[in-house]
C-alpha positions in Angstrom: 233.4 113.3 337.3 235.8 114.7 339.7 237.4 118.2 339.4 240.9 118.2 339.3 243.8 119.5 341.9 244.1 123.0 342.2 247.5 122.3 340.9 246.7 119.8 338.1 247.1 121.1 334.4 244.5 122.3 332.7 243.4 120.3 329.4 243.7 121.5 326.0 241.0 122.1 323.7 241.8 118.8 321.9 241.7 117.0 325.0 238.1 118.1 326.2 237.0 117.5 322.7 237.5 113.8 322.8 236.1 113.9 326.1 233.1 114.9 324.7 233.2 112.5 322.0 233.3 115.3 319.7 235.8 117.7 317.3 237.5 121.0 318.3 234.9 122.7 315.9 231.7 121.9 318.1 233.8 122.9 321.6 234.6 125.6 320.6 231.2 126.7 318.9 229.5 125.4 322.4 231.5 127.5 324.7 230.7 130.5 322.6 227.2 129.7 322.4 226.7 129.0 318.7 223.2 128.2 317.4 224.4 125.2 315.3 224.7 123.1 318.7 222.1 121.2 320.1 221.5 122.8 324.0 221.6 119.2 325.3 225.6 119.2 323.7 226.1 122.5 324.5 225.4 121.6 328.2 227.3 118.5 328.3 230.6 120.2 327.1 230.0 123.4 329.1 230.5 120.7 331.9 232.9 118.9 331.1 234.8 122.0 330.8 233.9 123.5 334.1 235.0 120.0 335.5 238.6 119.9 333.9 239.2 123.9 334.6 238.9 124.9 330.8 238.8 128.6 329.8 238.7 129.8 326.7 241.2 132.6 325.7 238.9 134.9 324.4 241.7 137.1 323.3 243.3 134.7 321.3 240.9 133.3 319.8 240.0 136.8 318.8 242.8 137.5 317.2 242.8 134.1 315.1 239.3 134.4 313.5 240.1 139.0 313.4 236.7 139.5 315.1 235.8 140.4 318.3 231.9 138.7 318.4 230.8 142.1 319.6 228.7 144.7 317.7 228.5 148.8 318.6 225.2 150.2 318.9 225.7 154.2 318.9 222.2 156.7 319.5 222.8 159.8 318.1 220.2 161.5 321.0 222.2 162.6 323.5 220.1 161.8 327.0 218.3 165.4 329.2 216.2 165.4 331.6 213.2 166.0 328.6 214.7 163.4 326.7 214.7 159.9 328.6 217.0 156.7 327.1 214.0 154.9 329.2 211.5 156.2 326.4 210.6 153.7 323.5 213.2 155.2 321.0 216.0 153.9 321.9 214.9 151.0 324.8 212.5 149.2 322.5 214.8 149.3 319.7 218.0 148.3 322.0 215.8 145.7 322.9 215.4 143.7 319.8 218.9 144.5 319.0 220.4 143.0 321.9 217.4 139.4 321.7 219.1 139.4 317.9 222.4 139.3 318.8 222.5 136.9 321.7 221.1 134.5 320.1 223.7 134.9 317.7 225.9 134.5 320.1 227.3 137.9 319.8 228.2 140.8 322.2 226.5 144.3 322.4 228.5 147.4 323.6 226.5 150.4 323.8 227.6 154.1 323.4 226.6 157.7 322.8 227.6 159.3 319.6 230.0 162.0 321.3 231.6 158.9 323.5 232.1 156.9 320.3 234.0 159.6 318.8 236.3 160.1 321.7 236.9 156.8 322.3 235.3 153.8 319.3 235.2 150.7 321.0 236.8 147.4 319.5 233.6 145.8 317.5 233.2 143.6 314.1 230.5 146.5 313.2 228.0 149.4 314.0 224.5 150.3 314.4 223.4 153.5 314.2 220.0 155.1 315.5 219.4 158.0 314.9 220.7 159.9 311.5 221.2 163.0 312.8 220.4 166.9 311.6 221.5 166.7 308.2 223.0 163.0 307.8 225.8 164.4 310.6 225.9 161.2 312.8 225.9 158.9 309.4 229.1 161.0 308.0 230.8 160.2 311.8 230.1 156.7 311.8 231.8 156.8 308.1 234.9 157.6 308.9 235.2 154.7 311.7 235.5 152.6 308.3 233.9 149.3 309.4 230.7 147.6 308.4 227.8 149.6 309.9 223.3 149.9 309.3 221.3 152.9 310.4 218.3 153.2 311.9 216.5 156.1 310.1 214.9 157.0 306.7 214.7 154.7 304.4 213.2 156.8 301.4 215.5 157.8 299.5 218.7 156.9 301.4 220.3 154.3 298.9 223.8 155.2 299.7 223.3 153.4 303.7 221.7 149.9 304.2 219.2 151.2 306.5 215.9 150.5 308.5 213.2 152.6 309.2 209.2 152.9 309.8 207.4 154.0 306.5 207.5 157.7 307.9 206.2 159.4 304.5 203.4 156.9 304.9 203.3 157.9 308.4 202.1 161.2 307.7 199.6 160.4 305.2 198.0 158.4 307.9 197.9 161.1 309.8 196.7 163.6 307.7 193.7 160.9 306.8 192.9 161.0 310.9 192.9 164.5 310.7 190.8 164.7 308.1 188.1 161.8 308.6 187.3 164.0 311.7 186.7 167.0 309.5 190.0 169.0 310.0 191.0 171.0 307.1 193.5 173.8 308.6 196.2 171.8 310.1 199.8 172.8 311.2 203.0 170.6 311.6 205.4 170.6 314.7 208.8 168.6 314.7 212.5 169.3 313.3 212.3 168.5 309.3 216.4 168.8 309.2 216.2 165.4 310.7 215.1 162.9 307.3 212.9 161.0 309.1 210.5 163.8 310.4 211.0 165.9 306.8 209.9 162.4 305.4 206.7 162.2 307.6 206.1 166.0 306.7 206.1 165.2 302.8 203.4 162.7 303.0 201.4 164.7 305.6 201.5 167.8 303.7 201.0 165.6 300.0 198.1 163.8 301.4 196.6 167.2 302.2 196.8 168.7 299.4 195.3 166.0 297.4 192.3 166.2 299.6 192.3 170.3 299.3 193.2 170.6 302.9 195.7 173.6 304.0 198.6 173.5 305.6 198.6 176.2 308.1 202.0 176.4 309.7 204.7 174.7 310.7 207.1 175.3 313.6 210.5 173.4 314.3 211.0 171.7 317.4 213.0 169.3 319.6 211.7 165.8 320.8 210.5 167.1 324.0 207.4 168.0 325.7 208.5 171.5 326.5 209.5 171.7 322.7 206.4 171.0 321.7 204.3 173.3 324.2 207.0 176.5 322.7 206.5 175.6 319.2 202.5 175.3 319.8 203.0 178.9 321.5 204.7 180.2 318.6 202.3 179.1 316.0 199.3 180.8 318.1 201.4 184.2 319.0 201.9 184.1 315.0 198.7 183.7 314.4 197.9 180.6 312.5 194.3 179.6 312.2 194.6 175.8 312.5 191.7 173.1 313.7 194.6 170.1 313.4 198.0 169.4 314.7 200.4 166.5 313.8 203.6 166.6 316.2 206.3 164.2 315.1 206.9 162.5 318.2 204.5 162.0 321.1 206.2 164.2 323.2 206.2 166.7 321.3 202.2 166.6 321.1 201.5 166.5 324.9 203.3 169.5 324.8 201.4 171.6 322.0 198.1 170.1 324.1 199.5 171.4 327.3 200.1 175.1 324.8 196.7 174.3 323.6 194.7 174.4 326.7 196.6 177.3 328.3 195.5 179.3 325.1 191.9 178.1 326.3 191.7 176.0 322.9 189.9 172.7 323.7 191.2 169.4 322.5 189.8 168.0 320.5 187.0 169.9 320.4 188.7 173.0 318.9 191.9 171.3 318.0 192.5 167.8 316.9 196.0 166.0 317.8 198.2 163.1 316.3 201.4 162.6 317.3 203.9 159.7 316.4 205.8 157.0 318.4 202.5 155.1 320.2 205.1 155.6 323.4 203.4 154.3 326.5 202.8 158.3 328.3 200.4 158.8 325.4 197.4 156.5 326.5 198.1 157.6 329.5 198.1 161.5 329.0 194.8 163.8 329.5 193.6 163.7 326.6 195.0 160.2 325.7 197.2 161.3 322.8 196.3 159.3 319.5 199.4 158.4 317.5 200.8 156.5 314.8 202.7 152.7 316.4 206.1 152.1 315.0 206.8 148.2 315.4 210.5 149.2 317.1 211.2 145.5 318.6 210.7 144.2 314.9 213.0 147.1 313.8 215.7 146.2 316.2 215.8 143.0 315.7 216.4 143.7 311.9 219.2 145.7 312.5 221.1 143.4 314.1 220.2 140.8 311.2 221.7 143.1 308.7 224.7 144.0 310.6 226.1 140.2 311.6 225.1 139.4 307.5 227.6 142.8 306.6 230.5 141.4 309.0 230.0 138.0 307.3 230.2 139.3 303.7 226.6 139.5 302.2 224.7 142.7 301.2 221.7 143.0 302.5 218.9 145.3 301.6 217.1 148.2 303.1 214.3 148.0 304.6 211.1 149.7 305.4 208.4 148.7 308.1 204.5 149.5 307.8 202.9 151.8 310.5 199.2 152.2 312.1 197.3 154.6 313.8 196.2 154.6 317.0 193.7 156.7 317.5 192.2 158.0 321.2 190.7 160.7 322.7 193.1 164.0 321.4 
């Protein structure tokens, strides 16, 4: 077919619909990449439209169906130097989110917390990761009063549609590792103001105590590697007698290993270490950190099922995914 003159007009909708030999509905759900059409169709009238100069104007059509096919994705963390965007919370989660989406056909604008306050972008709804010290974030995303799902803690959080890793399980599971290798003094590092380490707390410090096991001190810290070697300091200047350590993210226990073996405290010989994320740096760290594996591609990918299903109407559930150990050398 030949293109037309630079100064032909361009065809309407309805015109390049009975070109294709089909209706206005299926154009337009081809040219904005709907599921519901074949790719061979999809293809032909993609085409066809390139052919006869068509462009659709997004804008407008917008503003007729009062949705902009986009969805905001806002992390709480606010990116350091300690604190990568390239670590597995958030890039494996964004991941799934964005797979979810596209095939959706939908678009994915992406923002930090602080940006989305000064300036909210123009999306159908939100996904939140990250809940915040005390529930903060959720209370800002709130008051943007549109459709939104949370990635965080799902115990206990009926009020939010939200998806999360089993975190109070989490900590059971790594009290058991803890124990199985005969640890029975063990001490806690990570911030419990945030729900989803307070959750993974509970069950490590419940799971202890039903096995007559002590905790022996906790001490706050950030989700950093230098966080974790202070708070490790701290608890040994204090101190706290302790043969175990569960750090709440894997960062967080290379750095009380680091504080370990300055203190001349062999690991895991004197000290045994769990941490939690099964990020890539902790197979690869001296010891090789053990940890327990969220499934975060499985997790994104829910959030963005939820979120489309709240922009269309429905009410979907919580949810809660299962976690593993992975256990190695620390």
């Amino acid at each position: 077919m030949s293109r037309p003159k630079p100064d032909s007009p361009r065809i309407t909708m309805e015109e390049l619909a009975k070109a294709a030999g089909v209706s206005k509905m299926t154009v337009s759900r081809a040219l904005s990449g709907h599921p519901l059409v074949k790719d061979s169709t999809r293809e032909r009238i993609r085409q066809l439209a390139e052919a006869h100069g068509f462009r659709i104007n997004v804008a407008a059509r917008n503003l007729r169906q009062r949705s902009t096919r986009t969805i905001g994705v806002v992390i709480e963390m606010t990116p350091s130097h300690d604190r990568s965007m390239s670590e597995p919370y958030p890039l494996s989660l964004l991941g799934g989110i964005m797979q979810e989406l596209t095939s959706n056909a939908y678009n994915m604008v992406l923002t930090t917390l602080p940006l989305f306050v000064a300036s909210p972008p123009a999306v159908d709804g939100l996904i939140l990761l990250g809940q915040g010290v005390n529930e903060d974030a959720v209370e800002t995303v709130q008051r943007a009063g549109m459709p939104y799902v949370i990635w965080g803690s799902v115990d206990g959080n009926e009020d939010h549609i939200t998806v999360g890793s089993d975190n109070v399980a989490g900590g059971r599971l790594a009290a058991d590792h803890l124990l199985a290798r005969g640890r029975r003094a063990c001490a806690f590092v990570g911030d419990a103001t945030h729900l989803e380490i307070a959750d993974r707390l509970r069950g490590f410090q419940e799971r202890l105590a039903e096995a007559g096991a002590d905790l022996a001190g906790t001490a706050p810290s950030p989700f950093t590697r230098e966080g974790g070697y202070q708070a490790a300091r701290a608890l040994l200047a204090e101190g706290s007698r302790f043969d175990g350590v569960f750090a709440a993210s894997d960062a967080i226990a290379m750095g009380v290993i680091a504080a370990l073996r300055d203190a001349g405290r062999a690991v895991p010989d004197d000290v045994a270490v769990i941490g939690f994320d099964d990020a890539p740096g902790a197979a690869l760290f001296t010891p090789a950190v053990s940890s327990i594996r969220q499934d975060w591609d499985r997790g994104g990918k829910l959030l963005a099922q939820k979120i489309l299903a709240l922009t269309k109407g429905a009410r979907p559930d919580s949810e809660s995914l299962p976690v593993e150990v992975k256990p190695r050398k620390s």
